[in-house]
C-alpha positions in Angstrom: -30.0 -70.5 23.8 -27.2 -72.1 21.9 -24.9 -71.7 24.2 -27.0 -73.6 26.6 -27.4 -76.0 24.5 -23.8 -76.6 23.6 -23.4 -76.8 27.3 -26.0 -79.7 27.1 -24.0 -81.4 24.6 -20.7 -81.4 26.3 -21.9 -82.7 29.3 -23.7 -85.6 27.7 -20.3 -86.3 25.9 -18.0 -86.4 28.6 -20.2 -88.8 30.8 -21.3 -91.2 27.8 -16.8 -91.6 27.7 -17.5 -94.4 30.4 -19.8 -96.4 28.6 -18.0 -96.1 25.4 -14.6 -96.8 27.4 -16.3 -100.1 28.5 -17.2 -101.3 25.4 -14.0 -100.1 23.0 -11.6 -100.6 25.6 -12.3 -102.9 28.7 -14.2 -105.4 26.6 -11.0 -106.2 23.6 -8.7 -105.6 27.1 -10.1 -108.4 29.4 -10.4 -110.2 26.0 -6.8 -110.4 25.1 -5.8 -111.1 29.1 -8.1 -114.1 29.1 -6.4 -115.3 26.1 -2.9 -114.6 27.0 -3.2 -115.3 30.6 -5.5 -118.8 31.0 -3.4 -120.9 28.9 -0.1 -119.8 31.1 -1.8 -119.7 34.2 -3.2 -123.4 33.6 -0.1 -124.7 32.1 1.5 -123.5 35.3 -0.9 -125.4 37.7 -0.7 -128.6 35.3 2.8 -128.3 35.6 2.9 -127.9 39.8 0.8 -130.8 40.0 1.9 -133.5 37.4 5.9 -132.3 37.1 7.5 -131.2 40.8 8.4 -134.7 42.2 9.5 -132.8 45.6 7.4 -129.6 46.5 9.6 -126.4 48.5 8.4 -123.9 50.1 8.5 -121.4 47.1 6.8 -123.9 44.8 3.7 -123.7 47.3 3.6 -119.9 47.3 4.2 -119.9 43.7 1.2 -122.5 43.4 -1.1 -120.5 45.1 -0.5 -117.7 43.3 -1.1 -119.3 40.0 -4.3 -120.8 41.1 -5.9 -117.5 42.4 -4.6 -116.2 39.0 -6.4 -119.2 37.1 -9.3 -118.5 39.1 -9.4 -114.7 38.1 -8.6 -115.5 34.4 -11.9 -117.3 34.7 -14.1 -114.6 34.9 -12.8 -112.3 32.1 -14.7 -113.1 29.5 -18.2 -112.5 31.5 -16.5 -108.8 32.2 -16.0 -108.9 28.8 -19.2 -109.9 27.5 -21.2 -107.6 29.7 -18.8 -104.4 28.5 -18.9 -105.6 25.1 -23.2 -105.8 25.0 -23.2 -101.9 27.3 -25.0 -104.9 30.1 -24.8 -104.9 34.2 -24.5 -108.2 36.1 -28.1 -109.0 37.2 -27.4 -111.9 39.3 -26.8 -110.8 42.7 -24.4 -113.8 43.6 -22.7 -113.9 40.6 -22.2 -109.8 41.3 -20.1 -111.0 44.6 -18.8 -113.7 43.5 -17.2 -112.3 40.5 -16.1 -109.0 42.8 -14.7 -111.1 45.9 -12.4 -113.2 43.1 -11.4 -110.3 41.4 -10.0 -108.4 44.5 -8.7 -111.1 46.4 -6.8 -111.9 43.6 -5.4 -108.5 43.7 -4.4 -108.6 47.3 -2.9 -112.2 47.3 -0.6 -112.1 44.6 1.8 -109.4 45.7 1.4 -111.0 48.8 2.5 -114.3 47.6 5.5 -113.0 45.8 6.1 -110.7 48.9 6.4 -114.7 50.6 8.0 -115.5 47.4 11.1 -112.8 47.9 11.4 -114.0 51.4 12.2 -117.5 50.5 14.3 -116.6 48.1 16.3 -114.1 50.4 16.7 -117.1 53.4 17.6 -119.7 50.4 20.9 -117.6 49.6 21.2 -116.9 53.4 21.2 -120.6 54.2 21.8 -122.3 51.6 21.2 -125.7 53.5 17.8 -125.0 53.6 18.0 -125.4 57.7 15.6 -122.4 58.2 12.5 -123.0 59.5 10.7 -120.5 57.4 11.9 -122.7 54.6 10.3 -125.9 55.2 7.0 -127.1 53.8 5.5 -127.4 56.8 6.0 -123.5 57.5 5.2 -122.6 53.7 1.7 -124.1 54.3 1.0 -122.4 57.1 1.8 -119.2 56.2 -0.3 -120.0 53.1 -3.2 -120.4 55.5 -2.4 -117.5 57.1 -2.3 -115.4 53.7 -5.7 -116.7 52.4 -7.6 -115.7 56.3 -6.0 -112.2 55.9 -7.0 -111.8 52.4 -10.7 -112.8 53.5 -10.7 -110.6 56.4 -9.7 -107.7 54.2 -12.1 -108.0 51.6 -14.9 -108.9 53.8 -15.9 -105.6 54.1 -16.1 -104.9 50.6 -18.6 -108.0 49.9 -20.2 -106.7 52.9 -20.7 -103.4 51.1 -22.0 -105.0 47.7 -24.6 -106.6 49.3 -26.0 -103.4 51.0 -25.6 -101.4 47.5 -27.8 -104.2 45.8 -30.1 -104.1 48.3 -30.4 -100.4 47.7 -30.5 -101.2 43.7 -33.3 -103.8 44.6 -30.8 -106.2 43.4 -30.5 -105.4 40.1 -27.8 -103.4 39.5 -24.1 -104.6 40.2 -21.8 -101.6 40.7 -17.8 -101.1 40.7 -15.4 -100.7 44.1 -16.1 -96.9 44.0 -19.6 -96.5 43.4 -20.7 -98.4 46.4 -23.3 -97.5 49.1 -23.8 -98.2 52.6 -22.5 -98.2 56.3 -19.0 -98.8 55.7 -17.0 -95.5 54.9 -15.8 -96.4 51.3 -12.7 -94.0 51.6 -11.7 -94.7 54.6 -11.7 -98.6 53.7 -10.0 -98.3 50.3 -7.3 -96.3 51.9 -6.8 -98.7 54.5 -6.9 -101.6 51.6 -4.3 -99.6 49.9 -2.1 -99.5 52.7 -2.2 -103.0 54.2 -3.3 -104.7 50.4 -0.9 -103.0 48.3 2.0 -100.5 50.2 3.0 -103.0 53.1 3.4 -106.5 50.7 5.2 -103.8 48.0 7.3 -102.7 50.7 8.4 -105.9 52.2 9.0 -106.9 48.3 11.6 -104.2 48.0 12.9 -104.8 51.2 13.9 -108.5 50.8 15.0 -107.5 46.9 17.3 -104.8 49.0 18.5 -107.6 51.6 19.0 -110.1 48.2 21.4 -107.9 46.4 23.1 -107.0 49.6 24.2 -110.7 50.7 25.0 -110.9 46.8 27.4 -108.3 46.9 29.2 -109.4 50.3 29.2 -113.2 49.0 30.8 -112.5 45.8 33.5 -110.0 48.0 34.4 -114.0 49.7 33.9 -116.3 46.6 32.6 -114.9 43.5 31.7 -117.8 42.0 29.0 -118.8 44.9 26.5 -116.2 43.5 26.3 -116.6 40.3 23.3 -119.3 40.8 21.8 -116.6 42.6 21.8 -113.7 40.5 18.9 -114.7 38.4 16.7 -114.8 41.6 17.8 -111.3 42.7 17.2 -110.1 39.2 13.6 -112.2 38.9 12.7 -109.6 42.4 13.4 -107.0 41.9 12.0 -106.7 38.4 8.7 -108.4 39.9 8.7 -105.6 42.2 8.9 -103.2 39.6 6.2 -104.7 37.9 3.8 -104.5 40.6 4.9 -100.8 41.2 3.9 -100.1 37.5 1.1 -102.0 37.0 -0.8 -101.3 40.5 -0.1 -97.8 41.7 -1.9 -96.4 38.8 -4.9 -98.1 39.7 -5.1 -97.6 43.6 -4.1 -94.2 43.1 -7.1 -93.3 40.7 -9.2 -95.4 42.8 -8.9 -93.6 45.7 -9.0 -90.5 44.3 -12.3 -91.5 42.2 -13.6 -92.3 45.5 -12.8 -89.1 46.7 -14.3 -87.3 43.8 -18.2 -88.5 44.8 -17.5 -87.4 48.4 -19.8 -84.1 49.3 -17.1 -82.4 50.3 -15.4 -82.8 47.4 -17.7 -80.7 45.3 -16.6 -81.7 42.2 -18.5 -80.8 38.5 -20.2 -83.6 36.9 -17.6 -83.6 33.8 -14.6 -83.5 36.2 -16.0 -86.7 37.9 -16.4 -88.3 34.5 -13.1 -87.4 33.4 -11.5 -88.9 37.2 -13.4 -92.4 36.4 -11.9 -92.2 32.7 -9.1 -92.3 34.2 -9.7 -95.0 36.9 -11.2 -97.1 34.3 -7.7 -97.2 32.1 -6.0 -98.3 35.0 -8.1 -101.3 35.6 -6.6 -103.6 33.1 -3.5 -102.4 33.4 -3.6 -103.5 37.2 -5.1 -107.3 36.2 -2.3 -107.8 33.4 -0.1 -109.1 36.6 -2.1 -112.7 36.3 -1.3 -112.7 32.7 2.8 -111.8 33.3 2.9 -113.8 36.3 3.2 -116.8 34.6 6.4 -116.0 33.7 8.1 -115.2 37.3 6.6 -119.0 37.7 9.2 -120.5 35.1 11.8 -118.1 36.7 11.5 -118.7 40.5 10.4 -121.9 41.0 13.2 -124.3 41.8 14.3 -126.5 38.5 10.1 -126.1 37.7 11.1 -125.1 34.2 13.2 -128.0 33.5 11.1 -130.3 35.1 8.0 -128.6 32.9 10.0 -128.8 29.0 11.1 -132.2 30.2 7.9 -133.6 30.4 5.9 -131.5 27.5 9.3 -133.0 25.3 8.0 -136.5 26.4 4.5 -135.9 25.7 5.2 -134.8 22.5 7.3 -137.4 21.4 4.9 -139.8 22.8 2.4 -138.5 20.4 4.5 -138.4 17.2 
């Protein structure tokens, strides 16, 4: 009898680790994001709009990037709230509304600085700026073209929310992997993973490749040439690095989580409590890019950071 009972106890402990994760841990985490990340990410767009006299087409993909950042930082503190107070989302729209930001603003920010390595790579290639992949013209476009395929990729996921609340008679908003309905959730978050994450991280490291590369023949010719473009190059390849570090924890354990509920996988309830622990740890991890992203914007963008203490000096000594 005691040992069933002990039994009992253990397995109430290792699934009530999720909700205490979510309010100890996800709740001070989106917290301190919100308050890191906003002001930068806001500073940033303030600074595109009122400081660049002549826009390039980095500046644009930087842009974009910041304001899907801005956007995400937005919603933080609900996530926070409702983790803080053990609460679920009961408002249907504000369920999809929250979960279509949150994941296209996973998807489009590696594949903006994927755009971003790009331009950088054809700026030290021609340094004229006589590519046509480097005119605005071009940048918008392929803007355009990054927002639609964003869409299109999520699309199924919102389509999968809605089914799941219908399920939940609309009252109960779930995570990514806990979802219900027609579309095969593995199948689609591995597909995510590879076209979302894996492709954008590859092109990332192959243009950072191609970068130092053309460095190293340039400064074989003249070796004072690249010194300008060594900060670039460096500004990459640790951006790449970041999003290695801070994503592949989370689309790893996400996948896998997903995995875990599958029949097949005929897992024990404690093991598929531990498997979401660890899925859940990864989360913030994964959205701290919109709070260090900021900083790649003072980096890449073409004399933005000069142009941005320039005019915060002249507002400043305005007021004093």
């Amino acid at each position: 009898c005691q040992k069933i009972i002990s039994a009992h106890s253990w397995t109430l402990n290792c699934t009530e680790l999720v909700g205490m994760l979510g309010r100890y841990y996800l709740s001070p985490a989106y917290g301190i994001e919100f308050c890191i990340g906003f002001p930068g990410n806001l500073l940033a767009v303030l600074g595109y709009i009122f400081c660049l006299p002549v826009w390039q087409s980095c500046n644009i993909y930087l842009f974009n990037m910041a304001v899907s950042n801005l956007i995400f930082q937005c919603t933080l503190p609900h996530f926070s709230y409702l983790y803080a107070n053990n609460q679920s989302e009961t408002r249907p729209f504000a369920c999809v509304i929250n979960r279509y930001v949150q994941h296209v603003n996973l998807y489009s920010s590696i594949l903006f600085m994927a755009w971003v390595s790009m331009d950088r790579f054809l700026l030290i290639k021609y340094p004229s700026r006589n590519h046509y992949l480097l005119r605005v013209q071009t940048a918008l476009i392929v803007t355009g073209l990054s927002w639609l395929v964003v869409t299109v990729e999520v699309a199924p996921l919102i389509m999968l929310m809605i089914q799941d609340l219908q399920i939940e008679n609309w009252s109960r908003c779930k995570d990514f992997t806990s979802l219900e309905g027609d579309v095969n959730l593995f199948g689609y978050s591995l597909g995510l993973t590879l076209t979302g994450y894996i492709l954008p991280l590859l092109v990332l490291c192959g243009f950072s490749q191609q970068i130092a590369h053309l460095l190293h023949i340039q400064e074989k010719a003249l070796e004072r040439r690249t010194t300008s473009y060594k900060g670039p190059l460096k500004v990459v390849a640790t951006t790449t690095a970041m999003f290695l570090v801070l994503f592949t924890p989370y689309y790893v354990l996400r996948n896998v989580r997903i995995a875990s509920r599958q029949p097949w996988a005929g897992m024990e309830l404690c093991t598929k409590s531990y498997i979401e622990v660890l899925y859940i740890l990864s989360r913030p991890l994964a959205f701290l890019h919109s709070t260090i992203n900021p900083v790649f914007y003072f980096f890449m963008g073409d004399k933005f950071r000069e142009l941005l203490v320039a005019k915060l000096r002249k507002l400043i000594g305005r007021t004093g």
